[in-house]
N, C-alpha and C positions, 0 to 999 in steps of 0.2 A: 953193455955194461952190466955187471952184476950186483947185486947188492946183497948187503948179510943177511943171515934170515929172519933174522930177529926184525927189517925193517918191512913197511910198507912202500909200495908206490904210489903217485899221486893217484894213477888208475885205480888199484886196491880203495883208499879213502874213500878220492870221490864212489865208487860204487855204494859205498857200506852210509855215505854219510844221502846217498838216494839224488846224486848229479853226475853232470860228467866232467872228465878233466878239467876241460876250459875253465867252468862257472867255477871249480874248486880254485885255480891258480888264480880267475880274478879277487877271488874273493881274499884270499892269502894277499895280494900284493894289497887290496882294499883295507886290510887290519894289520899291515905291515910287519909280516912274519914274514921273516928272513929264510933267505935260500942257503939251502946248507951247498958241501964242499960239489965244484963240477958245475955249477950253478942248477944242481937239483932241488928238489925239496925234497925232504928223508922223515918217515915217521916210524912210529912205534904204533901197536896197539893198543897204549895208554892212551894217547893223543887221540883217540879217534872220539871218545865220549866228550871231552870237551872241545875240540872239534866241533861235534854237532851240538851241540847248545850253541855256539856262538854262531858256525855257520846260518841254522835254524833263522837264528834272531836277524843278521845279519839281509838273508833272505826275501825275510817277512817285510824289511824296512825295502830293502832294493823293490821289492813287488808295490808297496803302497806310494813310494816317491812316485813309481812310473803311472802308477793309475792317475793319481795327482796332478802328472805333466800332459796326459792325454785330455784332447779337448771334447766336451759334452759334444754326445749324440746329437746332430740336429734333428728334431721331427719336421715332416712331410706336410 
């Protein structure tokens, strides 16, 4: 499939936003951003700075829930 040039790929993003595919598409389906036509997701390189801000934010939260749900070190 080819896309215009003017778009990005999920791979392009995720690179630029510092993850890889997967964690990028979770994280879209997590802030319920729609799939564009083909059931792709299609971006620009305007979408990539706000992208990462919210990605970012989004991140920081999914990393502290998980510390959160792990249970204390027992000591010896």
């Amino acid at each position: 499939m080819t896309t215009p040039d003017n778009t990005l790929t999920t791979k392009a993003v995720a690179e630029k936003l510092g993850t890889d595919p997967k964690t990028l598409r979770v994280f879209l389906r997590a802030t319920s951003q729609g799939v564009g036509s083909g059931s792709r997701y299609t971006f620009t390189a305007k979408d990539v700075a706000p992208l990462k801000a919210k990605f970012t934010k989004w991140a920081a939260e999914r990393d502290a829930a998980k510390k959160s749900n792990e249970p204390e070190a027992k000591s010896a």
